[in-house]
Each structure stands twice: as structure tokens, then as C-alpha cells.
PyMOL CGO cylinders between C-alpha atoms (Angstrom):
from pymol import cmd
from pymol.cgo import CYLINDER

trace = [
    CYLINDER, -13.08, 0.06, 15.53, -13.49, 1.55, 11.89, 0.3, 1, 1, 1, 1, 1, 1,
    CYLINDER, -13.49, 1.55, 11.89, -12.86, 5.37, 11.05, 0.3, 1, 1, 1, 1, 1, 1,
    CYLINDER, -12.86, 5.37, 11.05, -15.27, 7.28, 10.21, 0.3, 1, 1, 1, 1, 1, 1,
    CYLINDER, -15.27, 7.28, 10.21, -13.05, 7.74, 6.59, 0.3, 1, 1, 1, 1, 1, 1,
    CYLINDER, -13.05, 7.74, 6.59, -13.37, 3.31, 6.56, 0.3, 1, 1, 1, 1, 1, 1,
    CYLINDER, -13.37, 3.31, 6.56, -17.05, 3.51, 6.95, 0.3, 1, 1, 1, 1, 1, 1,
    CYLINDER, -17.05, 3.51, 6.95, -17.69, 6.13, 4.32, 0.3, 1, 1, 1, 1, 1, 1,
    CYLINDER, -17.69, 6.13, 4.32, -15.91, 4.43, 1.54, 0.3, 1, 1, 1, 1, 1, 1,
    CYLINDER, -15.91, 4.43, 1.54, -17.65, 1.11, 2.88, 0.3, 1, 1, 1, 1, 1, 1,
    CYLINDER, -17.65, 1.11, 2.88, -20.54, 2.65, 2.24, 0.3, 1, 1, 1, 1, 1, 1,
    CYLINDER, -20.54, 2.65, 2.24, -19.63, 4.50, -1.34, 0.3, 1, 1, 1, 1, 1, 1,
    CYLINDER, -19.63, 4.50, -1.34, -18.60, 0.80, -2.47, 0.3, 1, 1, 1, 1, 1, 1,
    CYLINDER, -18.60, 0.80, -2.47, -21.80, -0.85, -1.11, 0.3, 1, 1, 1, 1, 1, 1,
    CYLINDER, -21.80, -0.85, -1.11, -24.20, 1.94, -2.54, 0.3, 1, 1, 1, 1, 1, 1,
    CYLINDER, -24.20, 1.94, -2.54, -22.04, 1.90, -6.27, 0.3, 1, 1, 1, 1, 1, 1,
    CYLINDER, -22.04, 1.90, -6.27, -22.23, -1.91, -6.45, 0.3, 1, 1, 1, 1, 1, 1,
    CYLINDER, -22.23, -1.91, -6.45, -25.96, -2.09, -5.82, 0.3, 1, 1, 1, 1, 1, 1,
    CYLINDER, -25.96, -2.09, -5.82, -27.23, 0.43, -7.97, 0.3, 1, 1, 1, 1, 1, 1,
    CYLINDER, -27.23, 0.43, -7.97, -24.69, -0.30, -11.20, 0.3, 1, 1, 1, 1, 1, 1,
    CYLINDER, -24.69, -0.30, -11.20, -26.34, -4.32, -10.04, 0.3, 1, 1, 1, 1, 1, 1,
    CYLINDER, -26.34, -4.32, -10.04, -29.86, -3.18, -9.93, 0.3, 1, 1, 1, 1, 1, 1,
    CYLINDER, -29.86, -3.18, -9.93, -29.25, -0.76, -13.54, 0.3, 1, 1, 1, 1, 1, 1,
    CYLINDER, -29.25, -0.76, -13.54, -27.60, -3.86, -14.70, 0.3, 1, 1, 1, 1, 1, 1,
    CYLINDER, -27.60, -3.86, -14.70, -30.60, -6.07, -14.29, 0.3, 1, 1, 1, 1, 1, 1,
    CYLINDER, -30.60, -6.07, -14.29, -32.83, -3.84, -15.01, 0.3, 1, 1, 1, 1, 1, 1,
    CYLINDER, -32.83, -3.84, -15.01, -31.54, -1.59, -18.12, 0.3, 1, 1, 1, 1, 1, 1,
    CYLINDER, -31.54, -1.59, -18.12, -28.28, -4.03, -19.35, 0.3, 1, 1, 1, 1, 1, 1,
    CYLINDER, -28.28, -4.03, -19.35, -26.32, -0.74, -18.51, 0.3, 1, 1, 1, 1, 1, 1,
    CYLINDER, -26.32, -0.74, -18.51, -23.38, -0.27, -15.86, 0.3, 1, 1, 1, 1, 1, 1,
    CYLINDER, -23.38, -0.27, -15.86, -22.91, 3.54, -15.77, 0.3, 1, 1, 1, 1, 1, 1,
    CYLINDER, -22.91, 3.54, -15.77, -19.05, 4.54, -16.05, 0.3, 1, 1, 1, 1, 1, 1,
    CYLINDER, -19.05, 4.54, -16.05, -19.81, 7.27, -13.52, 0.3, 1, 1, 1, 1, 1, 1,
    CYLINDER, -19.81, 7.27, -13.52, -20.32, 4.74, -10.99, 0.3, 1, 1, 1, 1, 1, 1,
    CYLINDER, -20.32, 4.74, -10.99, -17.00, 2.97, -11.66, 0.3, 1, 1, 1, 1, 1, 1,
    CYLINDER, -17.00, 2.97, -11.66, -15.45, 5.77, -11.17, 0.3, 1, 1, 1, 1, 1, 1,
    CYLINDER, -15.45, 5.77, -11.17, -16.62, 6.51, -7.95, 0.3, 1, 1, 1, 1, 1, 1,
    CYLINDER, -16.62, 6.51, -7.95, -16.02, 3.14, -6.70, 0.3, 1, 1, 1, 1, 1, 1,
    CYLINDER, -16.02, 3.14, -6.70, -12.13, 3.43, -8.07, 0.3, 1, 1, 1, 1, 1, 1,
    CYLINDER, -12.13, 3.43, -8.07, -11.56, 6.47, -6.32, 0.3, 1, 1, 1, 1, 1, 1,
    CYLINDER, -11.56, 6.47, -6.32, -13.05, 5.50, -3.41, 0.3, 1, 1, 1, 1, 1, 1,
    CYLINDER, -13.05, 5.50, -3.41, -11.34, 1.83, -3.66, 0.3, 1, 1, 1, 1, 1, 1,
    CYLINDER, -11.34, 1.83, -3.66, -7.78, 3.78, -4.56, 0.3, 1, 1, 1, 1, 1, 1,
    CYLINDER, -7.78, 3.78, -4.56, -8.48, 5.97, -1.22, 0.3, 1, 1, 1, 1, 1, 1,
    CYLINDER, -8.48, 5.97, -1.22, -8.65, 2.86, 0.49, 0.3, 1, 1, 1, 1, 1, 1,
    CYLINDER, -8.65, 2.86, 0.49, -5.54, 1.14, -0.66, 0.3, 1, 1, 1, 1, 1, 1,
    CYLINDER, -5.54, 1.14, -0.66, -4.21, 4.16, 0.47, 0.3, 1, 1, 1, 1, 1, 1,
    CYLINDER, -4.21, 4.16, 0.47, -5.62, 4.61, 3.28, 0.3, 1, 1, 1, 1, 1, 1,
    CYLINDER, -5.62, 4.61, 3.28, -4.03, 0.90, 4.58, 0.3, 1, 1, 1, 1, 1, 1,
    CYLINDER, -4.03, 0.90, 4.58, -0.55, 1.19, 2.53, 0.3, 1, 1, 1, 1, 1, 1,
    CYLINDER, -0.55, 1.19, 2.53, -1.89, -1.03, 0.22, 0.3, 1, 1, 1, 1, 1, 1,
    CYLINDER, -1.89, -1.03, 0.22, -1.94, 1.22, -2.99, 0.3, 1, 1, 1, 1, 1, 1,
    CYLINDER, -1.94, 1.22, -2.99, 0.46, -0.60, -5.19, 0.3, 1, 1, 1, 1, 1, 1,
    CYLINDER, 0.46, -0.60, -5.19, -1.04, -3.90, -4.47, 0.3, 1, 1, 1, 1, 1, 1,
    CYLINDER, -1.04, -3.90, -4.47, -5.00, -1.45, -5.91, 0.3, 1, 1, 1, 1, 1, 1,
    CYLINDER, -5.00, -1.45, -5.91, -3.23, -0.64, -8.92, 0.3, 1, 1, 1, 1, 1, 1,
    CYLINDER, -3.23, -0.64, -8.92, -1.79, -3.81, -9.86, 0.3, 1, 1, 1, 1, 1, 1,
    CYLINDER, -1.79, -3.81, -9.86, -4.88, -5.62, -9.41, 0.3, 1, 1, 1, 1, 1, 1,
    CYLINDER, -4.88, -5.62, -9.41, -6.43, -2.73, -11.22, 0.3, 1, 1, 1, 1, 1, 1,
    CYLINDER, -6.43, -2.73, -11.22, -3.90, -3.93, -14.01, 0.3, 1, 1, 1, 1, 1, 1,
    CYLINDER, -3.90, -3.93, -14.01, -4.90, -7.49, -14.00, 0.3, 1, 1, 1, 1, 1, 1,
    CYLINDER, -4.90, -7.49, -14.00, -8.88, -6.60, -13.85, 0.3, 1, 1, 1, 1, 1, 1,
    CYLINDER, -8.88, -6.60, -13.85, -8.32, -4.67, -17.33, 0.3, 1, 1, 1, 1, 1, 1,
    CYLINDER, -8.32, -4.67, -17.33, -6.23, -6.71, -18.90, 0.3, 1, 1, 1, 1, 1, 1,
    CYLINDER, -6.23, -6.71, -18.90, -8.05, -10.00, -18.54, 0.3, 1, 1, 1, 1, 1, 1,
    CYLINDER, -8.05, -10.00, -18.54, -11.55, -8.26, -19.44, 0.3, 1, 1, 1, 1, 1, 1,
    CYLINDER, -11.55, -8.26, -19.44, -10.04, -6.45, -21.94, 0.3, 1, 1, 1, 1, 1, 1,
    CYLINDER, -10.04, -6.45, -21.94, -9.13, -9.34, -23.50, 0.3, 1, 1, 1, 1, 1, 1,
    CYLINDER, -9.13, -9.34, -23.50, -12.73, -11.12, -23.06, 0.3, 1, 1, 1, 1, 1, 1,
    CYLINDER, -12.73, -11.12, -23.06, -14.09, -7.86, -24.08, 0.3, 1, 1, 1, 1, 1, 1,
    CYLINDER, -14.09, -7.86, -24.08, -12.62, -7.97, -27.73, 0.3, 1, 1, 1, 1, 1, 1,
    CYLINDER, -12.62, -7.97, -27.73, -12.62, -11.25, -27.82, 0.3, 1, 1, 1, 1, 1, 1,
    CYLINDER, -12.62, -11.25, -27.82, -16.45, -11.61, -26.54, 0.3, 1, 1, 1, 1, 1, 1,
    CYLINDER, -16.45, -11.61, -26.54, -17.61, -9.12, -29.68, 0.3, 1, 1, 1, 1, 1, 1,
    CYLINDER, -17.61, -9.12, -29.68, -20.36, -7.63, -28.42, 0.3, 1, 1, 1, 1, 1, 1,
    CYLINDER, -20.36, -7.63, -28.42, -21.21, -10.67, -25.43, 0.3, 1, 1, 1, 1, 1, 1,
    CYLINDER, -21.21, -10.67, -25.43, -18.95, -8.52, -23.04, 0.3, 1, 1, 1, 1, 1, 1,
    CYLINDER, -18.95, -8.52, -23.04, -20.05, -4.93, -22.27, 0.3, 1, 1, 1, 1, 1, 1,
    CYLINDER, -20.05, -4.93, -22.27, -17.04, -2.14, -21.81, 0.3, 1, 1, 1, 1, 1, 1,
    CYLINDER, -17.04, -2.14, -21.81, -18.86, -1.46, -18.52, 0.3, 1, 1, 1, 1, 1, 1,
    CYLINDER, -18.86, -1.46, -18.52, -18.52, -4.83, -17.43, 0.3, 1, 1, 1, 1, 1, 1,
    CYLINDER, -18.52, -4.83, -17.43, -14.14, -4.27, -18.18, 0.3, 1, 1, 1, 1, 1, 1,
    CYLINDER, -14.14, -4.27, -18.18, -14.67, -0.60, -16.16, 0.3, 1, 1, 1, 1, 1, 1,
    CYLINDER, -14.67, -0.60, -16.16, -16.61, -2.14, -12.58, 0.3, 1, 1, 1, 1, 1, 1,
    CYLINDER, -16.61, -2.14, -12.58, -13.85, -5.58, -12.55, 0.3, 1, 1, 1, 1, 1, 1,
    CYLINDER, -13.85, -5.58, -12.55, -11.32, -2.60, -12.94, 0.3, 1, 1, 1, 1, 1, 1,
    CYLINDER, -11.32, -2.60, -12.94, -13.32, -0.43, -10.13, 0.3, 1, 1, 1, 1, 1, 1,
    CYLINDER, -13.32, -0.43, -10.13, -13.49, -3.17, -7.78, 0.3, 1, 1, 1, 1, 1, 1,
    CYLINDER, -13.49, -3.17, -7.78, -9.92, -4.66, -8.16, 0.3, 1, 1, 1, 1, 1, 1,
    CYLINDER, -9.92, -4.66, -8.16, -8.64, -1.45, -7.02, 0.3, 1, 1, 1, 1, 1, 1,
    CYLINDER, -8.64, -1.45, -7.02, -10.19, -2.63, -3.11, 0.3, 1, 1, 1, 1, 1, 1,
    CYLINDER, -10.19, -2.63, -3.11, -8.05, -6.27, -3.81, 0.3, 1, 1, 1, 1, 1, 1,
    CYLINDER, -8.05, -6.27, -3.81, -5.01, -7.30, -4.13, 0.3, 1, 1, 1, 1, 1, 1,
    CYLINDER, -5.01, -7.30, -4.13, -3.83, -8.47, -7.42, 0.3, 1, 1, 1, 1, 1, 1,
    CYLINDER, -3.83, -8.47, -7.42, -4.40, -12.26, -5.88, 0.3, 1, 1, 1, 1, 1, 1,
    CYLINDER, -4.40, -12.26, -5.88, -8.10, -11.49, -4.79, 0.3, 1, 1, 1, 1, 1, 1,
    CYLINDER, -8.10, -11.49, -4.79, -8.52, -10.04, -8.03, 0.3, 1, 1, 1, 1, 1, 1,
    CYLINDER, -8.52, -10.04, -8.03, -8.07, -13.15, -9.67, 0.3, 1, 1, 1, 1, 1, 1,
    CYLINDER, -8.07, -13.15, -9.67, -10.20, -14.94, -6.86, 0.3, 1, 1, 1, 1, 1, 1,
    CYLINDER, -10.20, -14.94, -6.86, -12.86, -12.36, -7.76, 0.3, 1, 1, 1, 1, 1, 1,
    CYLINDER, -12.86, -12.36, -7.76, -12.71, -13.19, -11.38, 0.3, 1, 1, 1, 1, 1, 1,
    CYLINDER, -12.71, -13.19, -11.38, -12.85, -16.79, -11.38, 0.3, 1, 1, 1, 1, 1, 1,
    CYLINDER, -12.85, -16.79, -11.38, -15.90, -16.57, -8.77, 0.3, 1, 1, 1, 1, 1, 1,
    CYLINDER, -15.90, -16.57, -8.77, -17.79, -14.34, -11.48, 0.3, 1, 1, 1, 1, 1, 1,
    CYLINDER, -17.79, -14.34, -11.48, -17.27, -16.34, -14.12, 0.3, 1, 1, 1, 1, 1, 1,
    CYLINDER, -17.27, -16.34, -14.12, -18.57, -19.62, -11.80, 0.3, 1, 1, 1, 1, 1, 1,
    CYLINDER, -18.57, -19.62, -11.80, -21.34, -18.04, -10.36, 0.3, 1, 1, 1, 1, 1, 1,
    CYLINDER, -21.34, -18.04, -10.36, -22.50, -16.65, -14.01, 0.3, 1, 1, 1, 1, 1, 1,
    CYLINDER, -22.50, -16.65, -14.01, -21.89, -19.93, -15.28, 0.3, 1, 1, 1, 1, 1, 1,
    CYLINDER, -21.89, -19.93, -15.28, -23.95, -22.14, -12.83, 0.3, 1, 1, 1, 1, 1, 1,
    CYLINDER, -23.95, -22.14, -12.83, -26.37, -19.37, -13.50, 0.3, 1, 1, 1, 1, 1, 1,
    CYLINDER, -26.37, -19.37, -13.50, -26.74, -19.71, -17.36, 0.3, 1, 1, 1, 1, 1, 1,
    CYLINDER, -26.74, -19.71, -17.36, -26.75, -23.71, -16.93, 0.3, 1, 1, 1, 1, 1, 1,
    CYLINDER, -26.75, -23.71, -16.93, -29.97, -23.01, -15.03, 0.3, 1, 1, 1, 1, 1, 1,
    CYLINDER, -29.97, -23.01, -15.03, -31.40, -21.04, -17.36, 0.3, 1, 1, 1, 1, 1, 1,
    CYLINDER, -31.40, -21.04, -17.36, -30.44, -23.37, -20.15, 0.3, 1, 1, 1, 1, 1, 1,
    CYLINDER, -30.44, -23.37, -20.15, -31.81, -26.15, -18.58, 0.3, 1, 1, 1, 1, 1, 1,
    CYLINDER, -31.81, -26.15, -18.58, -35.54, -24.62, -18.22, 0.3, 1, 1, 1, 1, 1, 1,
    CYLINDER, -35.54, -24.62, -18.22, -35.65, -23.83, -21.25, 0.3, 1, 1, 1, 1, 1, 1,
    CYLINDER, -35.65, -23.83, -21.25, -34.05, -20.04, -21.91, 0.3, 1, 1, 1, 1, 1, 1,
    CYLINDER, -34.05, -20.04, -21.91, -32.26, -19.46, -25.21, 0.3, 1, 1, 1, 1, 1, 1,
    CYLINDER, -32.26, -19.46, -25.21, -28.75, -19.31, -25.37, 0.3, 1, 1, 1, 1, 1, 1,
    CYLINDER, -28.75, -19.31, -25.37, -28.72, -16.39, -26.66, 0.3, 1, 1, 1, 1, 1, 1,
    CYLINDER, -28.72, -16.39, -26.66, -29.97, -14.25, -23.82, 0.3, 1, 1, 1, 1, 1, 1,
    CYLINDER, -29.97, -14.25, -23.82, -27.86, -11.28, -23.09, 0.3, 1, 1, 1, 1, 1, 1,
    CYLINDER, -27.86, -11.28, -23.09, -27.30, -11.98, -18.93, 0.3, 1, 1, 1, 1, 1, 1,
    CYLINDER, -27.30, -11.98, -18.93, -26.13, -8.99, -17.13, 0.3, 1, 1, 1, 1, 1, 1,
    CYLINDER, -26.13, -8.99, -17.13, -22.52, -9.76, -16.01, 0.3, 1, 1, 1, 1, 1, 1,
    CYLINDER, -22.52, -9.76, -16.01, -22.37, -6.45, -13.42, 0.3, 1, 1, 1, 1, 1, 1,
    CYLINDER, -22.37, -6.45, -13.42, -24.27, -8.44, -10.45, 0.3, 1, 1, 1, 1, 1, 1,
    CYLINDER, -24.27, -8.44, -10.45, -21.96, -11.34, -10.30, 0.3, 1, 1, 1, 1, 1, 1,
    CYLINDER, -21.96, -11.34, -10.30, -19.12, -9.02, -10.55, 0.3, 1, 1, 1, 1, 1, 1,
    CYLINDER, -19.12, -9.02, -10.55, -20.69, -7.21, -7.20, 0.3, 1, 1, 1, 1, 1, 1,
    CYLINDER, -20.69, -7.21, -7.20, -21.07, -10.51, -5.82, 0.3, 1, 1, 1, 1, 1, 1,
    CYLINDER, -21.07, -10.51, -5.82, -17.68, -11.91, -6.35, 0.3, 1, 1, 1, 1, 1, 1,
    CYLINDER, -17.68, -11.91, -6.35, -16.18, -9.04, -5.19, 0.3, 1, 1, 1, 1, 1, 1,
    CYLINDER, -16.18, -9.04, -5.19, -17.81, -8.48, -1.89, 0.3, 1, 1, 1, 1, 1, 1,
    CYLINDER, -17.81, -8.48, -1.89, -16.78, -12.61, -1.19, 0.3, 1, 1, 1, 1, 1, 1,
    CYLINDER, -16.78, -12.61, -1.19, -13.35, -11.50, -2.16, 0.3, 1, 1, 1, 1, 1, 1,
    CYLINDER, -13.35, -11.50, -2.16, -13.32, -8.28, -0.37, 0.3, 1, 1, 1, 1, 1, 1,
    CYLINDER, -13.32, -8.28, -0.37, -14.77, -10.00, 2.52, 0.3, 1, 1, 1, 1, 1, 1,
    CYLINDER, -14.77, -10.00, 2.52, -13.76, -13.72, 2.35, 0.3, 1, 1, 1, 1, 1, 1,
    CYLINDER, -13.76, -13.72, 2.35, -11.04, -13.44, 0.28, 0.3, 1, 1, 1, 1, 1, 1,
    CYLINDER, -11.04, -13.44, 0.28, -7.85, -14.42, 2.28, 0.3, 1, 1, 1, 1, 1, 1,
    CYLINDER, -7.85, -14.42, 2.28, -9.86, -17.44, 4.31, 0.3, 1, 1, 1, 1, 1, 1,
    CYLINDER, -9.86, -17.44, 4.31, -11.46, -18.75, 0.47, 0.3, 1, 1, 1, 1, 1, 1,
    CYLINDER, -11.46, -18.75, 0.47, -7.99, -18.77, -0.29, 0.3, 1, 1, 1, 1, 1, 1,
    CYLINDER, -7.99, -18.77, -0.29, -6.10, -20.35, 2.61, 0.3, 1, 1, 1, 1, 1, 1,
    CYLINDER, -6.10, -20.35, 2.61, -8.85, -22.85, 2.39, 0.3, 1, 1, 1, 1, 1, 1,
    CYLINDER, -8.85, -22.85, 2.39, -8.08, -23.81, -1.38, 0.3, 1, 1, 1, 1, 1, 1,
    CYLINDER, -8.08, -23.81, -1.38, -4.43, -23.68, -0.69, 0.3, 1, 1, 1, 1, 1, 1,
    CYLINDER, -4.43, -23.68, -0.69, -5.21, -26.13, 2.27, 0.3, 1, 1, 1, 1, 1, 1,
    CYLINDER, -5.21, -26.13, 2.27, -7.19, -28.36, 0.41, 0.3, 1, 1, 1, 1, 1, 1,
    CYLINDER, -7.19, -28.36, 0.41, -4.10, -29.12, -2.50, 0.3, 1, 1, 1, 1, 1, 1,
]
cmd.load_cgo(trace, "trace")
């Protein structure tokens, strides 16, 4: 059974990923406010199950990979994009983290293939914060069995 402290940070992180998603569709804009909230609430967590070294190092890993698309992107990559991978990685582990990257990158990817396909220019500035939520909640959730099942499969 969850505690009531497990379900209220569940709920923080659901509620923080789907409105920085829905702003991110709607408006191109991830609000750093948000992030915040999520890290704290992700940080708690990793606390909360004696996992907070494993929070911060993933944190680590999240900003320093999308900190290096982010300058590297000029201008393709929003800083809010770097600030919720950062927010979310402090829920993982710095393994999942990587999971969660590389299944954000895919899932935008097959996305913008689509798009290209039927017809949309490639220049279309896709919001990146909704396949970040995604990814995340499959690594949050699904993380350790995507995992063992890719390990499996080598």
C-alpha cells in the first residue's frame, strides 16, 4: 500500500507533467516554475526510498546531455526542455535517465518522420516537453522491465 506522502508526490508529478505538456503544445512554453516543483517533489522521493544519490546523479546526466543539445541545437532546443529532462531525472536513476532520453528522442523522431512524410515543413518548431512526459512516465513506470528486456534480447 502507498503513503499518503507516495501518493501526493504521484500526483504533483502527474499534474506538473500534464500541464508543462498541454502549455507545451499549446504555447511552445515549459514554465520553469513547474520544473521546479516536479524536482522537489522528485528529490523528496528519492529521499523518501534512499534513493537520493542515484536523483541527483541522474539529475547530472539529464543536464549535461541537454545542455549539450541545447547549445549545440541553437535555438531548436528550448532551456525549458534542459530544466523538465533535469526535473524528471531526479524520480530515475541515472540508468533510467538515459532510458528516458533515448525514448524521447525515438518517439519525437518517429513523430517528425510522420509529419515529414504528409507533407509538414521541416522547419516546424515541435514541442519537445510532451515526449519528455511520455518517456519519463515509461521509464518511471516500465523502466527496469524495458530494460531487463533489452538486456535479454543481446
Amino acid at each position: 500500500m502507498k503513503s499518503i506522502l507516495e501518493v501526493f508526490l504521484l500526483t504533483i508529478m502527474i499534474v506538473s507533467l500534464a500541464v508543462q505538456s498541454w502549455e507545451d503544445l499549446r504555447h511552445k512554453l515549459l514554465y520553469d516554475e513547474a520544473s521546479l516543483l516536479l524536482a522537489v517533489a522528485g528529490l523528496t522521493h528519492s529521499f523518501y526510498f534512499g534513493q537520493l544519490l542515484d536523483g541527483i546523479f541522474a539529475c547530472v546526466v539529464a543536464l549535461a546531455t541537454m545542455g549539450v543539445l541545447y547549445f549545440c541545437s541553437r535555438g531548436g532546443m528550448g532551456l525549458g526542455d534542459v530544466f523538465l529532462a533535469a526535473a524528471c531525472a531526479t524520480w530515475l536513476t541515472p540508468v533510467t535517465v538515459v532510458l528516458m532520453l533515448v525514448l524521447a528522442f525515438s518517439l519525437g523522431g518517429v513523430l517528425a518522420a510522420i509529419f515529414i512524410c504528409f507533407g509538414k515543413s521541416r522547419k516546424y518548431a515541435m514541442p519537445f516537453g510532451p515526449f519528455l512526459a511520455m518517456a519519463f512516465l515509461f521509464a518511471f513506470f516500465y523502466g527496469r522491465q524495458i530494460l531487463d528486456f533489452y538486456f535479454r534480447m543481446l
